[in-house]
C-alpha atoms as a printed R data frame, in Angstrom:
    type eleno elety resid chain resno       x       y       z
1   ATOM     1    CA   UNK     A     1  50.278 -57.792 -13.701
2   ATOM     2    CA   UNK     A     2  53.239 -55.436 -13.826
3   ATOM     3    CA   UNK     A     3  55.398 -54.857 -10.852
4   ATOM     4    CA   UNK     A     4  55.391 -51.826  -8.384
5   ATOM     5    CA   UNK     A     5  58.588 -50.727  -9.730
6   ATOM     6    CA   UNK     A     6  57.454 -50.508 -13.124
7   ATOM     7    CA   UNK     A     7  53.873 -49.089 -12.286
8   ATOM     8    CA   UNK     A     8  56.101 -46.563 -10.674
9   ATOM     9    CA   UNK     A     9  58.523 -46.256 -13.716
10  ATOM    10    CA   UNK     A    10  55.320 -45.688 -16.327
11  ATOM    11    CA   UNK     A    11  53.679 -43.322 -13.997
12  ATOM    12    CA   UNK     A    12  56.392 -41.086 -13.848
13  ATOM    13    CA   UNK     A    13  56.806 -41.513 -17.799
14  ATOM    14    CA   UNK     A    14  53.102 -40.341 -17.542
15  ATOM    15    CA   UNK     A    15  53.642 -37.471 -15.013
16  ATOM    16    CA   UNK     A    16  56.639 -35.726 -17.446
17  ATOM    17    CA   UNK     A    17  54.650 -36.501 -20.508
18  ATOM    18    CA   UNK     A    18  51.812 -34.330 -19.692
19  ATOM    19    CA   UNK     A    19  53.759 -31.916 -18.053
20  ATOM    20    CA   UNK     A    20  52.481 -32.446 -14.380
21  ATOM    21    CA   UNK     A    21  54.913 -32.203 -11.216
22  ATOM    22    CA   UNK     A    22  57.269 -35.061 -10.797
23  ATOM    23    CA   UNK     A    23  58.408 -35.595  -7.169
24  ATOM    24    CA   UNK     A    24  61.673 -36.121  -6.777
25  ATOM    25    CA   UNK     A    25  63.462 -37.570  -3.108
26  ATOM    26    CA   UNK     A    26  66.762 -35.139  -3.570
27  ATOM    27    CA   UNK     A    27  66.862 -34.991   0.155
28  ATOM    28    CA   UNK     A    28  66.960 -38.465   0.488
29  ATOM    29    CA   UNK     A    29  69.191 -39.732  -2.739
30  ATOM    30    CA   UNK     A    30  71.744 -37.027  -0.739
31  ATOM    31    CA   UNK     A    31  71.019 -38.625   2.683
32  ATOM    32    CA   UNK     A    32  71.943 -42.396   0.802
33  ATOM    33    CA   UNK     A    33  74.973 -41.199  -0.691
34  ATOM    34    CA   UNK     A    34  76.448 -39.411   2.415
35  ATOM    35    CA   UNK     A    35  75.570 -43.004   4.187
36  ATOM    36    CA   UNK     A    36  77.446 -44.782   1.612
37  ATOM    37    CA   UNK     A    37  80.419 -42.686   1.260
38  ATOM    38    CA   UNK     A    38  80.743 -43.038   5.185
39  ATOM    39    CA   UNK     A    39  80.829 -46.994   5.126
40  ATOM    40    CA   UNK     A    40  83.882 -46.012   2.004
41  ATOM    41    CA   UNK     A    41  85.449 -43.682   5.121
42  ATOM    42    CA   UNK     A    42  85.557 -46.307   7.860
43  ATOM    43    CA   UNK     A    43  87.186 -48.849   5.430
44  ATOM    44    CA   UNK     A    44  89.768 -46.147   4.856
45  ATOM    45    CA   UNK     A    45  89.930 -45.444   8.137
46  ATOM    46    CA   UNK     A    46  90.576 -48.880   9.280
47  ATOM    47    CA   UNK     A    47  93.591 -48.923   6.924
48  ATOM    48    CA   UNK     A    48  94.898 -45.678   8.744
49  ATOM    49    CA   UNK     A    49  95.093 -47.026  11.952
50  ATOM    50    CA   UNK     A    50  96.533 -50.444  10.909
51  ATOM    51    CA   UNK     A    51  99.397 -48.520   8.913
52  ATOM    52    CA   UNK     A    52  99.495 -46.151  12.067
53  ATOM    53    CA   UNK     A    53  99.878 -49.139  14.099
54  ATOM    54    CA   UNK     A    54 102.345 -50.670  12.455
55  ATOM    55    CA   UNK     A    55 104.749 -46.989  11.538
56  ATOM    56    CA   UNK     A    56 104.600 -46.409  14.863
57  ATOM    57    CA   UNK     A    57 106.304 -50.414  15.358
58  ATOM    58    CA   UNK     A    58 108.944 -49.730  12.669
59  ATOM    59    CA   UNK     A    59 109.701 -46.109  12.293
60  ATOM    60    CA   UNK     A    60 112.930 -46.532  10.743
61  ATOM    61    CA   UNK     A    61 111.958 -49.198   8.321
62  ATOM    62    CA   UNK     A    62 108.965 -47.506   6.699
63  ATOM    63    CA   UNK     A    63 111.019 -44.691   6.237
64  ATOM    64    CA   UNK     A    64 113.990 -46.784   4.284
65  ATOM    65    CA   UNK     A    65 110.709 -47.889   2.266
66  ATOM    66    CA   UNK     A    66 109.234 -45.057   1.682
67  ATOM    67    CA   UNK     A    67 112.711 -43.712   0.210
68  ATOM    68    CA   UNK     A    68 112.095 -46.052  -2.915
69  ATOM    69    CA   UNK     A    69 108.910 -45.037  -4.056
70  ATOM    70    CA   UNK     A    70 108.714 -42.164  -6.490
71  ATOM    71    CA   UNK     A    71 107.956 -39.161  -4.712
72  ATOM    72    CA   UNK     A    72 107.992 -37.301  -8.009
73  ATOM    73    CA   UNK     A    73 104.951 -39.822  -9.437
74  ATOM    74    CA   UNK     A    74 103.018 -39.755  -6.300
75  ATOM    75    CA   UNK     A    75 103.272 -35.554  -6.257
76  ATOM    76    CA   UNK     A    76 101.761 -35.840  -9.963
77  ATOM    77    CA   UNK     A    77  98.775 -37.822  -9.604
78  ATOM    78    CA   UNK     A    78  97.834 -35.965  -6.472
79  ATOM    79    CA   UNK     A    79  98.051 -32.504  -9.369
80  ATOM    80    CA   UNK     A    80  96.124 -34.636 -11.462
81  ATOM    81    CA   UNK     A    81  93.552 -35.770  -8.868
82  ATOM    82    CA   UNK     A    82  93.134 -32.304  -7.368
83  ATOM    83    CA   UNK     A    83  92.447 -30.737 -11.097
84  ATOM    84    CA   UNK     A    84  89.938 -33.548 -11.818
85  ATOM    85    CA   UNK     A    85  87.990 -32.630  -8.604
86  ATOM    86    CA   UNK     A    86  88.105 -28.926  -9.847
87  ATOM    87    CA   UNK     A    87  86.954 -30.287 -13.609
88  ATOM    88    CA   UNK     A    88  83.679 -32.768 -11.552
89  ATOM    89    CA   UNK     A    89  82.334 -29.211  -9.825
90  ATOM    90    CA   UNK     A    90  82.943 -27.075 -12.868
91  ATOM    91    CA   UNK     A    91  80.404 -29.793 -14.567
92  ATOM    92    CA   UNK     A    92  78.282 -29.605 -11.614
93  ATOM    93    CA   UNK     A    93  78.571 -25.957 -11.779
94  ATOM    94    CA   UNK     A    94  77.815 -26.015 -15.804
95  ATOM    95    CA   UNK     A    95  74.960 -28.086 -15.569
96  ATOM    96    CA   UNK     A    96  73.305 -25.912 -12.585
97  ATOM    97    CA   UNK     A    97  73.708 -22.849 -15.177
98  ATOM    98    CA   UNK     A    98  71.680 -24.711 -18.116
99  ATOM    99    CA   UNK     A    99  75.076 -25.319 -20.300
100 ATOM   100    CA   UNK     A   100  74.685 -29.211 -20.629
101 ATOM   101    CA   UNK     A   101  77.264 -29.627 -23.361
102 ATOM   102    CA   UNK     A   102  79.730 -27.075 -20.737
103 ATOM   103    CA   UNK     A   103  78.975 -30.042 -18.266
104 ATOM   104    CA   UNK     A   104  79.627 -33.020 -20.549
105 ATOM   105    CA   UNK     A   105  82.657 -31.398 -21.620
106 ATOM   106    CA   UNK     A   106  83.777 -30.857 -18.001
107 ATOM   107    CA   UNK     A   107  83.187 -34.687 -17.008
108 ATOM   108    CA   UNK     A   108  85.123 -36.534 -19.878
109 ATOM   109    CA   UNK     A   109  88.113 -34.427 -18.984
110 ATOM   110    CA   UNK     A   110  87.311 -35.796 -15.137
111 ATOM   111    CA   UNK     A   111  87.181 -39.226 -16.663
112 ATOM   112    CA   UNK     A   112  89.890 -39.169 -18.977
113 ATOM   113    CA   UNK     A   113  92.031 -37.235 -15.664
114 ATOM   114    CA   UNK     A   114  91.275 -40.480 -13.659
115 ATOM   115    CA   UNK     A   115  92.688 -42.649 -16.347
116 ATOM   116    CA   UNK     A   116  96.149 -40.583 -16.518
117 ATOM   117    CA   UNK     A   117  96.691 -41.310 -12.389
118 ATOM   118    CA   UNK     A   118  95.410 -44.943 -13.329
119 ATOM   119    CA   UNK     A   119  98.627 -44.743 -16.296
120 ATOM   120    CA   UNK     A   120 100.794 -43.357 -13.734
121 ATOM   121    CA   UNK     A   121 100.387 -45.643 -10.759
122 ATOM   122    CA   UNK     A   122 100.432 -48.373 -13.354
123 ATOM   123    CA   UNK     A   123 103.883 -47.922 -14.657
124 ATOM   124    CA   UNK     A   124 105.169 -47.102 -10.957
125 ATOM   125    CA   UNK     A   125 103.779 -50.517 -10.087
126 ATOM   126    CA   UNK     A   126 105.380 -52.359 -12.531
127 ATOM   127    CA   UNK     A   127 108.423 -50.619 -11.650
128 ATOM   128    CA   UNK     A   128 108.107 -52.178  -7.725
129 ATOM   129    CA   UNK     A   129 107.082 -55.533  -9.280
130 ATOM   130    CA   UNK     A   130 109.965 -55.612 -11.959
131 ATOM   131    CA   UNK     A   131 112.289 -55.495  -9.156
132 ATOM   132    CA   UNK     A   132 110.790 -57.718  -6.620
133 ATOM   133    CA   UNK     A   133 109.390 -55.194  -4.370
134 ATOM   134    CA   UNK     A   134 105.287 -56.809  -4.211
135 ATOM   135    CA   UNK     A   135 103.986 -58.689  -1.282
136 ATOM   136    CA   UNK     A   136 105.503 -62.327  -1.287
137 ATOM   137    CA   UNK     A   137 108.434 -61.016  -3.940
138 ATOM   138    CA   UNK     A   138 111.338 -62.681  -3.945
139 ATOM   139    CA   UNK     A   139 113.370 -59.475  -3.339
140 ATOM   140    CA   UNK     A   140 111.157 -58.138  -0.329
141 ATOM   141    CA   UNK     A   141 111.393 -61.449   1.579
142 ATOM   142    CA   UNK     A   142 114.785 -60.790   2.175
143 ATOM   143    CA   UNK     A   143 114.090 -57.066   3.905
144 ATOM   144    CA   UNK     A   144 112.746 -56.462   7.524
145 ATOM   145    CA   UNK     A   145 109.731 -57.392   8.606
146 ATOM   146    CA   UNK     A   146 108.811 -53.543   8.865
147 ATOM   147    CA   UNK     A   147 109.858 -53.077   5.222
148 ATOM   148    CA   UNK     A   148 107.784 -55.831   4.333
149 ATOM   149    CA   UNK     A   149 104.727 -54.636   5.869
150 ATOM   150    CA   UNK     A   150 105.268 -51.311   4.275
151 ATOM   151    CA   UNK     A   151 105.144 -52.595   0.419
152 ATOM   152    CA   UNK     A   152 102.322 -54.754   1.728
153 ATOM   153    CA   UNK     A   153 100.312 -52.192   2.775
154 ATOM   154    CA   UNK     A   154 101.117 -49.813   0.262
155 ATOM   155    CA   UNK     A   155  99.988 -51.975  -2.682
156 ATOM   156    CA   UNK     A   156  96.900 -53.038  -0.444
157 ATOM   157    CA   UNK     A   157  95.884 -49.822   0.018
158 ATOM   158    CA   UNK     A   158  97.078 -48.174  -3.505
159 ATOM   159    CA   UNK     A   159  95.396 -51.033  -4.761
160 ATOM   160    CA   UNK     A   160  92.094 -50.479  -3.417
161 ATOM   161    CA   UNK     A   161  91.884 -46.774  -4.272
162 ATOM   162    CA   UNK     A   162  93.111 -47.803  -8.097
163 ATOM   163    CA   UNK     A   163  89.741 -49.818  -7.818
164 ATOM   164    CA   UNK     A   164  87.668 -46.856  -5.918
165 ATOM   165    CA   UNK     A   165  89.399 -44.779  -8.959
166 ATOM   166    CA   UNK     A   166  87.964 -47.819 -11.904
167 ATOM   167    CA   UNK     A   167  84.568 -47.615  -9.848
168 ATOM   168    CA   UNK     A   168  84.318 -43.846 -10.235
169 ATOM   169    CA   UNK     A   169  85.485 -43.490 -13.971
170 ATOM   170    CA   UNK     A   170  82.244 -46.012 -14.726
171 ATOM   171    CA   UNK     A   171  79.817 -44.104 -12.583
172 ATOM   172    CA   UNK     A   172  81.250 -40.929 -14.173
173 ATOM   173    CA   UNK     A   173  81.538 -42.197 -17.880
174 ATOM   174    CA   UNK     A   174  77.406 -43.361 -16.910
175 ATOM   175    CA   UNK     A   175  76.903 -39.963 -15.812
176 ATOM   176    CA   UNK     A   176  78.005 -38.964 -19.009
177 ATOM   177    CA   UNK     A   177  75.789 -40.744 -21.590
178 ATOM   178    CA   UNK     A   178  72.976 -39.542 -18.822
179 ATOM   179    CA   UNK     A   179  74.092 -35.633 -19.915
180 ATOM   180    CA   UNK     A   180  74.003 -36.831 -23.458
181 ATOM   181    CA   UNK     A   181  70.780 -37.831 -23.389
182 ATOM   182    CA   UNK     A   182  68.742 -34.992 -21.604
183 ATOM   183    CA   UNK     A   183  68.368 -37.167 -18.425
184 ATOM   184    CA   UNK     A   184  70.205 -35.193 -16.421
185 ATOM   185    CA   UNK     A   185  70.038 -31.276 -17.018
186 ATOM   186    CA   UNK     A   186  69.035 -27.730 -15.262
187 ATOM   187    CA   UNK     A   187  66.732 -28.834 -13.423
188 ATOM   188    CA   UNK     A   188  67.420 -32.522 -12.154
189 ATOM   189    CA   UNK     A   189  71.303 -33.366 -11.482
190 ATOM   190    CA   UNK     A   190  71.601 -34.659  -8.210
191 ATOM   191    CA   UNK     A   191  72.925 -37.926  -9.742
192 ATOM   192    CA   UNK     A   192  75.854 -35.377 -11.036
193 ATOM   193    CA   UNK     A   193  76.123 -34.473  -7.680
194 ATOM   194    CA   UNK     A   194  76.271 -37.644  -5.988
195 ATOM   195    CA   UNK     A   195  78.764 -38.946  -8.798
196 ATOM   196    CA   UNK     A   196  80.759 -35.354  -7.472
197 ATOM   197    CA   UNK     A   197  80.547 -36.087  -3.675
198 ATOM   198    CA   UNK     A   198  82.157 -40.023  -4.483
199 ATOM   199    CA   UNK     A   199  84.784 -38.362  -6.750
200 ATOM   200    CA   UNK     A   200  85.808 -35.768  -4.032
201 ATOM   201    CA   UNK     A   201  86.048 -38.678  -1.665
202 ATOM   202    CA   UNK     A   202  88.579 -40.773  -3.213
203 ATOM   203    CA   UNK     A   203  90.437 -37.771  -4.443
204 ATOM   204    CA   UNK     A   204  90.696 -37.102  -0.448
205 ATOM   205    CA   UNK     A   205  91.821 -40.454   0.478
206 ATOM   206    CA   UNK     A   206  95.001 -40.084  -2.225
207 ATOM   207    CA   UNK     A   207  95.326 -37.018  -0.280
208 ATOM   208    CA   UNK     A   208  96.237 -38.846   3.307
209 ATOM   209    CA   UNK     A   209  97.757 -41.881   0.953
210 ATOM   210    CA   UNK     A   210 100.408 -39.680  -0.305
211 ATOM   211    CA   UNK     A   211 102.054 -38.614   2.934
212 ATOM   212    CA   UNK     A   212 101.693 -41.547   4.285
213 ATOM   213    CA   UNK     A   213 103.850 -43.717   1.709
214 ATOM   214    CA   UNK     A   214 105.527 -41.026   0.268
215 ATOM   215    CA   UNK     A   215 106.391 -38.927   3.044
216 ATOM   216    CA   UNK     A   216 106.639 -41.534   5.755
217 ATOM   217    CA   UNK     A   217 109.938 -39.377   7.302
């Protein structure tokens, strides 16, 4: 006896095969991804008030930290983060119009936009780590305490928006075998637009990141 899920799966095989109305629960796959992208918010948002917390406990040593990152680094992979977000709704944009290959083109420059900042923030890690400068390093055990909680907050939270960033380049790069395919076209691309709306979220969160590490005056 097959499953529900796959009596499901076959009849909607059926239902497109012969050309008959497929329902589809856009409402509700928009509804799940606005509740998912809100539990992503209030981990963020936890992070903001700790660092908030803590800033507001060592003004003057988060700003001596923030004076060694690379303000120059951090200003180009919030360029290249902003143009990817304008790339993800020119695909969503492309697809709407019936121009699928438009739309693929459109998310592999996303993608291969995400793995530039992923470059980027690599080499400025190493840069921290080569001299010391990572939670536990030898060289930032000797600074204040409020220095120390800056680096240690900075890679915890750069860290986990690298991985948001990693999570989003293998929904997108899905996405785009989907386009390839014909499974997602004119008529059915709300999982373009859900893979859009978690994009435009983490490309937001760089956007408070940056001032707060990089700008932390």
């Amino acid at each position: 006896m097959s499953s529900p899920a796959a009596q499901a799966h076959t009849d909607l095989a059926h239902a497109e095969a012969h050309g008959q109305a497929v329902h589809r629960d856009y409402a509700g796959a928009k509804i799940g991804m606005w509740l998912f992208l809100f539990t992503e918010i209030l981990l963020f948002g936890g992070l903001f008030i700790l660092y908030s917390a803590y800033r507001a406990k060592y003004p003057h040593e988060f700003h001596e930290a923030s004076n060694e990152l690379n303000f120059v680094i951090g200003v180009i992979n919030t360029v290249v983060l902003l143009t990817s977000s304008l790339s993800m709704a020119l695909s969503i944009s492309a697809v709407q119009k019936g121009n699928r290959r438009l739309s693929m083109i459109f998310l592999a420059a996303t993608v291969v936009l995400g793995g530039v900042f992923l470059v980027n923030k690599y080499f400025e890690w190493m840069v921290k780590i080569h001299h010391g400068l990572y939670p536990n390093g030898p060289e930032l055990l000797k600074r204040k305490p409020g220095e120390i909680l800056f680096f240690g907050l900075y890679f915890t939270m750069t860290g986990l928006h690298g991985l948001h960033v990693i999570a989003g380049m293998i929904v997108l790069s899905i996405l785009l075998v989907l386009l390839a395919k014909g499974r997602i076209g004119q008529d059915d691309y709300i999982k373009l637009e859900n893979g859009g709306l978690y994009w435009h979220l983490v490309d937001v969160i760089w956007i408070f990141l940056l001032p707060l590490f990089y700008l932390a005056a």
